[in-house]
Legacy VTK file of the C-alpha trace (Angstrom):
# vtk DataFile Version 3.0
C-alpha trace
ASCII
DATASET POLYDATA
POINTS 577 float
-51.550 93.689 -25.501
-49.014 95.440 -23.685
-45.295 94.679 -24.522
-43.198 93.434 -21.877
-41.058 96.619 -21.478
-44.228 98.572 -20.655
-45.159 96.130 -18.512
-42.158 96.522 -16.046
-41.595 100.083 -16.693
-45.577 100.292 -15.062
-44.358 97.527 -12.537
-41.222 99.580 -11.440
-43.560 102.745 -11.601
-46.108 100.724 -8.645
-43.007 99.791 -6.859
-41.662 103.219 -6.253
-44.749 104.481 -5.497
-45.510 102.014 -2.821
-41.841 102.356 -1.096
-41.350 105.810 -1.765
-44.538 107.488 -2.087
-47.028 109.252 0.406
-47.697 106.549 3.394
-46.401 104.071 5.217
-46.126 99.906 3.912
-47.157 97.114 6.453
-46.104 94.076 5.702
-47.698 91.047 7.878
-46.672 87.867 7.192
-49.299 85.593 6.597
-47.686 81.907 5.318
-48.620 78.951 7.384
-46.250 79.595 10.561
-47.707 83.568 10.609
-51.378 81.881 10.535
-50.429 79.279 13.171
-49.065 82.311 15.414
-52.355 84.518 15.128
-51.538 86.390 12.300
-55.250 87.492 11.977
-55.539 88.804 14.753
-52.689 91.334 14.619
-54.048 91.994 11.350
-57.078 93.098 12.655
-55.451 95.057 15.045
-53.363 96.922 13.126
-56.707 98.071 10.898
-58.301 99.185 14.095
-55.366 101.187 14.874
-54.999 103.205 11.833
-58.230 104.240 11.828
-57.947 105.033 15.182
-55.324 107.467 14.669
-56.321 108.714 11.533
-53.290 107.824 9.302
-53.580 106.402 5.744
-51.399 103.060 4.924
-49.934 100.022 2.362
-51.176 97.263 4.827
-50.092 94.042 2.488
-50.335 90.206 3.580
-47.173 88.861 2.423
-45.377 85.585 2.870
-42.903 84.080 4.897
-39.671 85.589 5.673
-37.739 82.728 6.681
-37.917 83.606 10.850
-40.814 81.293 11.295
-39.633 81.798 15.589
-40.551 85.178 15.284
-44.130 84.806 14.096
-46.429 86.673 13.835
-44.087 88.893 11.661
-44.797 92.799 11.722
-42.586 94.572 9.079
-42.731 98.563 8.706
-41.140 100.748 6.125
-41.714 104.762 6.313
-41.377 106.237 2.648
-38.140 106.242 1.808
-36.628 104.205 5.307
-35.733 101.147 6.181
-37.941 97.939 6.544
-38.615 97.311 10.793
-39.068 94.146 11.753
-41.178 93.402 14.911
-41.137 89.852 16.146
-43.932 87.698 18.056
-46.162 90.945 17.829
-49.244 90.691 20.131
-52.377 92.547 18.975
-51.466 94.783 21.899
-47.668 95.022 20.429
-49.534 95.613 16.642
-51.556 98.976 17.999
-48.606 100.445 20.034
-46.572 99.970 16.742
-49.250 101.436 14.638
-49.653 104.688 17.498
-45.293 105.257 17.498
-43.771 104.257 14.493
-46.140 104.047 11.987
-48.312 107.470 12.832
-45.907 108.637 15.128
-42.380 108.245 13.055
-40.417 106.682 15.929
-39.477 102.949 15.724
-39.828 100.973 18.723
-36.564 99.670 19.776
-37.483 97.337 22.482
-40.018 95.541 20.670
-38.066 95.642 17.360
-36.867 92.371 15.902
-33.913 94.335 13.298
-34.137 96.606 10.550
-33.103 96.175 6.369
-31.742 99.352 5.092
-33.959 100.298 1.623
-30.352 100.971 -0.234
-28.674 97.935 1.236
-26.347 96.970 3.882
-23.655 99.560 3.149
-26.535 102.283 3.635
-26.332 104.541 6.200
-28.870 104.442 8.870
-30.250 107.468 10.836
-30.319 108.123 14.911
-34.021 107.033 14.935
-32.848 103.201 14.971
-30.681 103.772 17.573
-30.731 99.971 19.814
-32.366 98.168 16.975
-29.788 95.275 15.403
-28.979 94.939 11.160
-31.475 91.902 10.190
-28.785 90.761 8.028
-26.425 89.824 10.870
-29.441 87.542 12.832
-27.841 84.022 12.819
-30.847 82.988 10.520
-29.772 85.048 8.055
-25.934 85.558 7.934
-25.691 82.339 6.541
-28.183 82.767 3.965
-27.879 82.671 -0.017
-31.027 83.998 -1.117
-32.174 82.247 -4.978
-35.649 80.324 -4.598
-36.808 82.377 -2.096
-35.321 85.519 -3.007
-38.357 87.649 -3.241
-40.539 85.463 0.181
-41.340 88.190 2.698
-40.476 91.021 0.537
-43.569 91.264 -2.485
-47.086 90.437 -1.501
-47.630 87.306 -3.731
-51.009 88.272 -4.691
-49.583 91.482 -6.994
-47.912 90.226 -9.997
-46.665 93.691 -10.998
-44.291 93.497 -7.222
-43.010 90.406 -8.634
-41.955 92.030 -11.736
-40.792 95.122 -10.337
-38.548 92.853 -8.748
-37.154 91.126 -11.690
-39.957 88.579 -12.266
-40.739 87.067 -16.084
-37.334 88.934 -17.071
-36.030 85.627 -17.837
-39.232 84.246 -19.858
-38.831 87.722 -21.866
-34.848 86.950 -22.280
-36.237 83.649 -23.322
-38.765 83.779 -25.849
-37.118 86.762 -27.558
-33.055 85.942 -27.446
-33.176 82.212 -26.468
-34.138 78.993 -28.237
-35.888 76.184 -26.821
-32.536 74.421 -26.620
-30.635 77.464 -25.545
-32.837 77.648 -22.372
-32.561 73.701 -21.905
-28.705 73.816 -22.558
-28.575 76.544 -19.527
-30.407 74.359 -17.305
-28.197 71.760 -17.868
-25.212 73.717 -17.492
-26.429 74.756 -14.163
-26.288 71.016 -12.588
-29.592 71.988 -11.047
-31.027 68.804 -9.607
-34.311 68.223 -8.148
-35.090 69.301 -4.874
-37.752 67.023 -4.232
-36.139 63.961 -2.835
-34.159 61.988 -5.759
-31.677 64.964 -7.166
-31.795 63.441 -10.292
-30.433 66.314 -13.146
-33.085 68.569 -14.005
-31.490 69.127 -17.638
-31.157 65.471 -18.405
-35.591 64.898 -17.016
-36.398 67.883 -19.573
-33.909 66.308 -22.063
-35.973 63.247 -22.512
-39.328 64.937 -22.739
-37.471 67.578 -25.484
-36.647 64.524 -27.512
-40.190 63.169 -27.895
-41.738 64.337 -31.033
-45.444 63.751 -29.612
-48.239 66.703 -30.246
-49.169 66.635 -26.893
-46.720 66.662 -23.974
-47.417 67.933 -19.847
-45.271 69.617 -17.510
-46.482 68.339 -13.898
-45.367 70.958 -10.724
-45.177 68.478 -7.687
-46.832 70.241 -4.479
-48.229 67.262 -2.787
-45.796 68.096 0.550
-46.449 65.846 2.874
-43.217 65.571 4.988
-43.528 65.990 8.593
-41.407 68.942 9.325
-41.141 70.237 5.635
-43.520 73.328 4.662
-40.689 74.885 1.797
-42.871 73.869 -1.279
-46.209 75.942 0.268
-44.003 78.857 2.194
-42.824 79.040 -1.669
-46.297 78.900 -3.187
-47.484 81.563 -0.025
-44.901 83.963 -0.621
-44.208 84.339 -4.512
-46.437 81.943 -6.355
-45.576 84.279 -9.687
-41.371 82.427 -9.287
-42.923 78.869 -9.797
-45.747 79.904 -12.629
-42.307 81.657 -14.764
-40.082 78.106 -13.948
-43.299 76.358 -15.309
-43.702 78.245 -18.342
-40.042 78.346 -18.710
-39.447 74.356 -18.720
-42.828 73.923 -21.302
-40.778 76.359 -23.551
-37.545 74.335 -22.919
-39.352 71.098 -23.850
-41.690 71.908 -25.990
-44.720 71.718 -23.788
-47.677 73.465 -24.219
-49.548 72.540 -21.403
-49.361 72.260 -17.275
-50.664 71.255 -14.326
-49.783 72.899 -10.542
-50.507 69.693 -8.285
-51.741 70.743 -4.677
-52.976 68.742 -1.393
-56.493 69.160 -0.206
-56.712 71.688 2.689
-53.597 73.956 2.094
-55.935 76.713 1.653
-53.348 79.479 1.487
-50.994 77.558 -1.280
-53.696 76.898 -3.155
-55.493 80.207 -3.007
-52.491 82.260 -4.464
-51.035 79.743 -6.837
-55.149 80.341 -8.245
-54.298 83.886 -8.058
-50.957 84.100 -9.714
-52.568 81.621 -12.741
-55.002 84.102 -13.169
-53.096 87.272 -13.034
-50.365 85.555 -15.339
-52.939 85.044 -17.912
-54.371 88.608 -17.528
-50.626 89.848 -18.280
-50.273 87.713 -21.093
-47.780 85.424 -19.813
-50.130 82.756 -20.264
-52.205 81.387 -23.234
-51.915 81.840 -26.637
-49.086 83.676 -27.930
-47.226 84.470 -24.819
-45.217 88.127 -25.086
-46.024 88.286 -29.035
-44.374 84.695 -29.528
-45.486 81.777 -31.385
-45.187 80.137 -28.238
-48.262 79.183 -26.693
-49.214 77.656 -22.698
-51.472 76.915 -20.566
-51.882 76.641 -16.814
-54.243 74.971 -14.448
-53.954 73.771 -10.618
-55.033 69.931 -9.744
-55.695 68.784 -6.617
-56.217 65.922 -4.636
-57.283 64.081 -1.332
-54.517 63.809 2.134
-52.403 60.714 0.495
-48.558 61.085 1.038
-48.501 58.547 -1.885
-49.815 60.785 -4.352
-46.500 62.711 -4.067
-44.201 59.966 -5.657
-44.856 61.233 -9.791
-47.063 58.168 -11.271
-49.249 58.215 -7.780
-49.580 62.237 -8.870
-50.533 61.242 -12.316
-53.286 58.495 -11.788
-54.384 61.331 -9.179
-55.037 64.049 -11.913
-56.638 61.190 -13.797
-59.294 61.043 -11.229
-58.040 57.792 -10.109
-56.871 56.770 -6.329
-53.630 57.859 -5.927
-51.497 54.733 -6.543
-48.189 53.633 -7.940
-47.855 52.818 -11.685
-45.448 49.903 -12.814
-42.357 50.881 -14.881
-41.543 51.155 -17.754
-42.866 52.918 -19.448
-41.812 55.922 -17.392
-43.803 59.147 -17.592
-41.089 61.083 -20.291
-42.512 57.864 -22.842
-46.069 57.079 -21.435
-47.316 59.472 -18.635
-50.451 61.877 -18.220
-53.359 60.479 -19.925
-50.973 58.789 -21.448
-48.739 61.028 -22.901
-45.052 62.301 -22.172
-44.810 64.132 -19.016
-42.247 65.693 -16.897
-42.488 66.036 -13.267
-40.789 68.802 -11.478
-40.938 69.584 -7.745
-41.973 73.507 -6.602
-38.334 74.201 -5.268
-36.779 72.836 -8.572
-38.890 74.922 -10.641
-38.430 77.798 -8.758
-34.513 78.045 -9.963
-35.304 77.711 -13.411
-36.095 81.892 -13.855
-33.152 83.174 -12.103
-31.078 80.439 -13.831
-31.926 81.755 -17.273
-32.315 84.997 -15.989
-28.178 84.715 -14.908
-26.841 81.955 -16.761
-26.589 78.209 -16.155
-22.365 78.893 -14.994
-23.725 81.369 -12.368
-25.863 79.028 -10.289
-22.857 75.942 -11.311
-20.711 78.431 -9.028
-22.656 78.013 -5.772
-22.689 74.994 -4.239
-20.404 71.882 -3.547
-19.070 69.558 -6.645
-21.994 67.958 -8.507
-24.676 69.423 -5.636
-24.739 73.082 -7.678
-26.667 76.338 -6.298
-28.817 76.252 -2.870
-31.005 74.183 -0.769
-33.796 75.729 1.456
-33.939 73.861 4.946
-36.493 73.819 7.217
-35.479 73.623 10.884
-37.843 72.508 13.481
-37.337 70.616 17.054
-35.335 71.251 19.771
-33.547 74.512 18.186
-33.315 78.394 19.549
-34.337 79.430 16.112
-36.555 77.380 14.087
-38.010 78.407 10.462
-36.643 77.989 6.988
-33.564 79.192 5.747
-32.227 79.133 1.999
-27.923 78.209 1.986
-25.507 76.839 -0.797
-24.637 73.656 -1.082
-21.297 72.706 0.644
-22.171 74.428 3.995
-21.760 72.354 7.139
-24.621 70.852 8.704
-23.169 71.863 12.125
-22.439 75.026 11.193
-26.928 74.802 10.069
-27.704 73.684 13.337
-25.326 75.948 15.530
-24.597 79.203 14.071
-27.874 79.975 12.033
-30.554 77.807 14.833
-28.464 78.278 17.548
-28.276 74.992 18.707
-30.492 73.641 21.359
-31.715 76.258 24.237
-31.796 75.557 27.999
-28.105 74.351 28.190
-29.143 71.074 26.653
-27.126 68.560 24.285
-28.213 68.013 20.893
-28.520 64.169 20.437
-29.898 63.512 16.493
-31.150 64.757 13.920
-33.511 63.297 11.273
-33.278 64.722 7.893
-35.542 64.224 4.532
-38.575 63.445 5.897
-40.104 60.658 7.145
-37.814 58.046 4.225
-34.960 60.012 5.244
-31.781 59.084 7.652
-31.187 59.840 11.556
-27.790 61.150 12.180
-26.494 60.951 15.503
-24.552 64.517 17.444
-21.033 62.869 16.569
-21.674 62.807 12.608
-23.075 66.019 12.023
-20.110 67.472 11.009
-20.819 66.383 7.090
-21.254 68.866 4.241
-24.465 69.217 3.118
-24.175 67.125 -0.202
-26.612 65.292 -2.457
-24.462 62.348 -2.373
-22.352 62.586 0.876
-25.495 62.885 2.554
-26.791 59.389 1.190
-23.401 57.892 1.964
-23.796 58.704 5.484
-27.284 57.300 5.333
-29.261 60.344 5.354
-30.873 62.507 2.546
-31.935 66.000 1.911
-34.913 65.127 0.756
-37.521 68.000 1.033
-35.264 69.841 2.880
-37.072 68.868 6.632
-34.253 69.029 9.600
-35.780 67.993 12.956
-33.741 68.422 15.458
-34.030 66.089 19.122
-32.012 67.242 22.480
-31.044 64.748 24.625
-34.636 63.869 26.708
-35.844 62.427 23.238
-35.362 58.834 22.580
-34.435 57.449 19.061
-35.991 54.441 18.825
-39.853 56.015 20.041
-38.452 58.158 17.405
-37.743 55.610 15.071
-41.269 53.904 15.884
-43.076 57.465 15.060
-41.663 57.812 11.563
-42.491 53.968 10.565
-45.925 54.324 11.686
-46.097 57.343 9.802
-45.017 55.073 6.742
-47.022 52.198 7.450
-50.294 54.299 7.837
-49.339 56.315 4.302
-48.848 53.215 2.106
-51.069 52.561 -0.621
-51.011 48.895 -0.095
-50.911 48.313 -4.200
-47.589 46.387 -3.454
-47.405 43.476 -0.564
-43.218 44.106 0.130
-44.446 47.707 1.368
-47.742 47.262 2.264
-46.867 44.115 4.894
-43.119 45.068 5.410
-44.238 48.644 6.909
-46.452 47.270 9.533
-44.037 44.095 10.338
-41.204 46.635 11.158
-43.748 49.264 13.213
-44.920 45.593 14.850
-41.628 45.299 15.802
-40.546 48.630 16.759
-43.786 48.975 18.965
-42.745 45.832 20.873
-39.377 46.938 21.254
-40.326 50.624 22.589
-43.034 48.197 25.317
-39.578 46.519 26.073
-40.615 43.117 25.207
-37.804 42.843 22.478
-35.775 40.084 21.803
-32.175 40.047 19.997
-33.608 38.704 17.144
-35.529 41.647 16.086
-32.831 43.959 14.758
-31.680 41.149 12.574
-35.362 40.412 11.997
-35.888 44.429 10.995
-32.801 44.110 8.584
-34.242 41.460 6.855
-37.484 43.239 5.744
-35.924 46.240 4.925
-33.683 44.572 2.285
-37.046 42.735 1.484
-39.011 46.392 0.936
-36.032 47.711 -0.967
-36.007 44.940 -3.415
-39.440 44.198 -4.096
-41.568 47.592 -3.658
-42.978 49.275 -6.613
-42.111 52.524 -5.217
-39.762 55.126 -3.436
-42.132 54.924 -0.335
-41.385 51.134 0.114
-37.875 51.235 -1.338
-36.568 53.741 1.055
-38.873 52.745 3.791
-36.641 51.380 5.702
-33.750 54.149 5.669
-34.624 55.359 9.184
-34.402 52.435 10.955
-31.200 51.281 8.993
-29.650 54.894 9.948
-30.987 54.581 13.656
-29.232 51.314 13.836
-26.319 52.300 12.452
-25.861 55.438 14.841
-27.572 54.028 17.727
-27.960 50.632 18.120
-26.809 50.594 21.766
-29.679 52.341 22.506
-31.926 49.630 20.765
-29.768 47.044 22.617
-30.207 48.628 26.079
-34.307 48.558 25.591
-33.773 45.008 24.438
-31.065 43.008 27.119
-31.797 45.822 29.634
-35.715 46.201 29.196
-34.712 49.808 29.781
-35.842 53.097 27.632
-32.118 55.213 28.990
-34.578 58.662 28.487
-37.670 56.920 30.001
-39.420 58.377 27.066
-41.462 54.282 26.003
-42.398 53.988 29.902
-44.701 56.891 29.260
-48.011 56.741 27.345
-47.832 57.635 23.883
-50.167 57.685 20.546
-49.957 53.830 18.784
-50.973 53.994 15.350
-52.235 50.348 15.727
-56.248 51.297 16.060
-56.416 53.564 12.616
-54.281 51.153 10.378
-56.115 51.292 7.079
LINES 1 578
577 0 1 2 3 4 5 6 7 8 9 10 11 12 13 14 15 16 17 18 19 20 21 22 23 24 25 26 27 28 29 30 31 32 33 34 35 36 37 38 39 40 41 42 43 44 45 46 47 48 49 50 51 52 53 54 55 56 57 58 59 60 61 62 63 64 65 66 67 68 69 70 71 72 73 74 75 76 77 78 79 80 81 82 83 84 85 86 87 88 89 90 91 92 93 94 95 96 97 98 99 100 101 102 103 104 105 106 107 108 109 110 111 112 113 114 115 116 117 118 119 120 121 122 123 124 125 126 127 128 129 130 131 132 133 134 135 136 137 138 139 140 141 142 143 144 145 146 147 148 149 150 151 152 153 154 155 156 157 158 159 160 161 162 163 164 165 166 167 168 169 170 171 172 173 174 175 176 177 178 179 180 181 182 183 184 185 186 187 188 189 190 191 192 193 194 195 196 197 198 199 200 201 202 203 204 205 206 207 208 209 210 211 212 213 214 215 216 217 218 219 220 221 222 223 224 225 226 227 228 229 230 231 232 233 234 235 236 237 238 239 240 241 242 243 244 245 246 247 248 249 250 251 252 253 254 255 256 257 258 259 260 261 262 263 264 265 266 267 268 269 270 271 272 273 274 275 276 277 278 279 280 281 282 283 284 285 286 287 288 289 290 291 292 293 294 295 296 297 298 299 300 301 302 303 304 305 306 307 308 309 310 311 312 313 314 315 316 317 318 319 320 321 322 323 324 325 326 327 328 329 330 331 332 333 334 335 336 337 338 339 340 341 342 343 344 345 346 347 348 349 350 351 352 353 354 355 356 357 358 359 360 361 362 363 364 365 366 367 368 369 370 371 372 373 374 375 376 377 378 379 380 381 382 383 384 385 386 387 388 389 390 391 392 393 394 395 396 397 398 399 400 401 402 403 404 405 406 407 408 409 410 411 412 413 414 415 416 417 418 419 420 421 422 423 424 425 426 427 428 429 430 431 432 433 434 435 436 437 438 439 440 441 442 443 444 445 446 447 448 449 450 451 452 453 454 455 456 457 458 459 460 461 462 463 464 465 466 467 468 469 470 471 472 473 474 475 476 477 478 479 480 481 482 483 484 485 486 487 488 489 490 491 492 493 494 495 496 497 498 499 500 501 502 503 504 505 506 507 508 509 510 511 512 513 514 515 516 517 518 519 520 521 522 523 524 525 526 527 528 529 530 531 532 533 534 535 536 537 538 539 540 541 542 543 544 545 546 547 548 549 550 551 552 553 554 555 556 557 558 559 560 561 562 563 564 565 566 567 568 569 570 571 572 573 574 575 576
């Protein structure tokens, strides 16, 4: 086996070849919003067109940049030039880029999205991108602090050695040869990292309480069950550098003293599921997996789990019984999963964008990522902006940033001269924050004060023609059709509030219902097993709190102000399960 330094010096070798060398690299992005935008197609274009005109090229399917507006994604780097960037290419667009800039050496500036300079921004550009804008200073990107997804868009995630030419299992080398277990779960502390998948409890202090358990077998669980309306960060992470995740796995089984793992994945997100297969494999082909990892007497091992569409299976025992085999339900606690969790042993359950940290924390130091960020909410979150927004996509900023400044200066607010009215945040258990109280840092526990979460990092935006309580209605049913039923306060409290709601939005409410609505939510918070009934009721609470003059006016008035509930509109009512 290879050591690690001849590994990268090979990796760095491939890299310079393939930037530098003798043809042209096409980079198409091909993560869920590039497929949804006809990726393939423009693909298949840009084959015909280079054997049309003869010329040899790097044509890799890479990930997602972050510009999801822009899709399909076309990205061109000459040896030795800059990376173009063509936007919304048409298979028409793909072969005229193919015939001028790619065979013909001249960029097209009036289809061209913005350019990345190979050296950097401080690198001097020539006279052939004359008209064509720095990519760094797009709103979507000035804004940007670039950790988890530091490499999406850039490597191909299907070629481990990109990933390592770009600084990939540096920090599991650092690691196993310069680090002890304790070091690495000291750093991980020190960085405040918390998770990113709805709770933010402190990573160090979950991997702290597996550490301590002296049992021969132990799991490491990778949470990909994303199931968030308006959240796709876990599988644009998984689609663009599945290699980040597989080093934070390995890393937290050496920090804990875990030798095995398990990369948990919904049914049907073909893409996610296909490369996190492919980075396993390659991983264990480079040694980075399996016995003796890097020469080490540390051994691990990998597999990816998956199961049937149940948002459910997402909260961590519902994940577990999953694995198991079994339907994808709550467990009762205690015993919690560090004591008494897969197959019954000690477990740890991480989401994807936590785990993707963990290699450039150790890689850096835990003090470096403590630096970003606001107070106790350390580092970066990735958000992912959809609605009524100019530019909609996923961005990556640190902690502390304004949510206004999100939604204005890297979306650009809302397009046709129309007035932002809410936002929802978190996902479906998350908050709805009215245009008047967006001004709030984004902050783990700010956020919650003002009765709305991070969550999974969703952000749907609504302009003024939406109305919050059809709103309101959509997310409940949304709830009430993914609970489990194992517990009666969720499984009866979900479908008395969309009951209500629905009646409300036919404006046949009476007064009585908001007060009515208040008293099963403090019901479903107090007597549900899990987060989906505990927190159930957060975006009707938050609606309420920022809106209820709205829910009055379709109550005494029998009047939707938007005229949004006098139109005809999906009811979940006939597929309740």
């Amino acid at each position: 086996m290879a050591s690690f330094e001849e590994i990268a010096a090979e990796s760095q070798q491939r890299w310079e070849e393939l930037t530098a060398g003798g043809q042209p690299w096409i980079r198409v992005g091909t993560a869920l919003c590039g497929k949804a935008a006809g990726c393939d197609a423009v693909i298949a274009s840009i084959e015909a067109a280079l054997e049309q005109n003869g010329v040899a090229a790097q044509l890799s399917q890479v990930g997602c940049l972050g510009l999801c507006f822009a899709e399909p994604l076309v990205d061109v780097q000459l040896p030795g030039g800059p990376r173009v960037f063509y936007g919304n290419v048409t298979p028409d667009m793909a072969a005229e880029i193919v015939s001028n800039h790619v065979a013909g050496g001249s960029p097209l500036a009036h289809l061209a999205l913005g350019y990345l300079a190979a050296g950097g921004p401080d690198e001097e550009v020539d006279s052939t991108l004359a008209g064509i804008p720095d990519l760094n200073q797009h709103p979507m990107r000035v804004l940007e602090n670039r950790v988890a997804l530091r490499n999406a868009g850039t490597i191909d995630p299907g070629d481990i050695h990109q990933y390592i030419a770009y600084g990939g299992y540096h920090a599991l080398n650092r690691a196993l040869t310069e680090m002890t277990p304790e070091e690495v779960l000291e750093d991980v502390k020190t960085s405040g990292l918390r998770g990113r998948g709805g709770a933010a409890f402190p990573t160090g202090v979950k991997w702290g309480f597996l550490a301590g358990s002296n049992a021969p077998q132990k799991y490491i669980l990778c949470n990909c069950e994303e199931g968030d309306p308006g959240a796709f960060n876990d599988k644009a992470i998984l689609e663009s550098d599945p290699q980040t995740l597989v080093e934070g796995i390995i890393l937290a089984g050496y920090a804990t003293g875990t030798s095995h793992a398990y990369i948990f994945i919904r049914h049907g997100h073909d893409g996610p599921i296909d490369r996190a297969r492919a980075a396993v494999v390659q991983a264990q082909e480079m040694g980075f997996l399996g016995e003796n990892i890097l020469g080490s007497d540390f051994s691990f091992h990998l597999e990816v789990a998956l199961t049937g569409d149940s948002y459910v299976a997402g909260e961590e025992s519902a994940l577990m019984e999953a694995i198991e085999g079994k339907r994808a339900m709550p467990r009762y606690r205690p015993p919690f999963p560090a004591a008494v969790g897969l197959f019954g042993k000690p477990s740890n359950i991480n989401n994807v964008k936590t785990l993707a940290y963990v290699p450039e924390i150790i890689a850096k130091g835990g003090e470096w990522f403590a630096g970003i960020g606001h107070d106790k909410s350390t580092g970066t979150v990735i958000i992912c902006l959809t609605g009524d927004l100019k530019y909609t996509g996923m961005i990556e900023v640190p902690l502390g940033i304004n949510l206004k400044d999100v939604l204005y200066q890297a979306a650009g607010g809302v397009p046709d001269g129309k007035a932002l009215k809410f936002v929802q945040t978190g996902g479906p258990l998350g908050g709805v924050l009215g245009a008047d109280n967006i001004d709030i840092v984004l902050d783990f526990d700010i956020l919650r004060t003002a009765g709305a979460i991070l969550g999974s990092g969703g952000v749907i935006a609504a302009d003024e023609d939406n109305c919050v309580v059809d709103l309101t209605r959509a997310l409940i049913a949304f709830c009430q059709y993914e609970s489990c039923g194992k517990c009666f306060p969720c499984r009866m409290g979900m479908s008395h509030l969309l009951e209500v709601l629905e009646r409300i939005c036919r404006l046949e409410g009476v007064p009585e219902d908001l007060d009515l609505m208040r008293k099963v939510g403090q019901d479903m918070q107090a007597g549900s097993l899990c987060g989906h009934g505990q927190l159930g009721f957060n975006p009707v609470a938050s609606a309420l709190r920022y809106f209820g003059e709205e829910f009055e006016t379709h109550i005494l008035n029998r009047r939707c102000p938007t005229e949004v509930c006098s139109a005809p509109r999906f009811s979940p009512v006939s597929s309740r399960r």
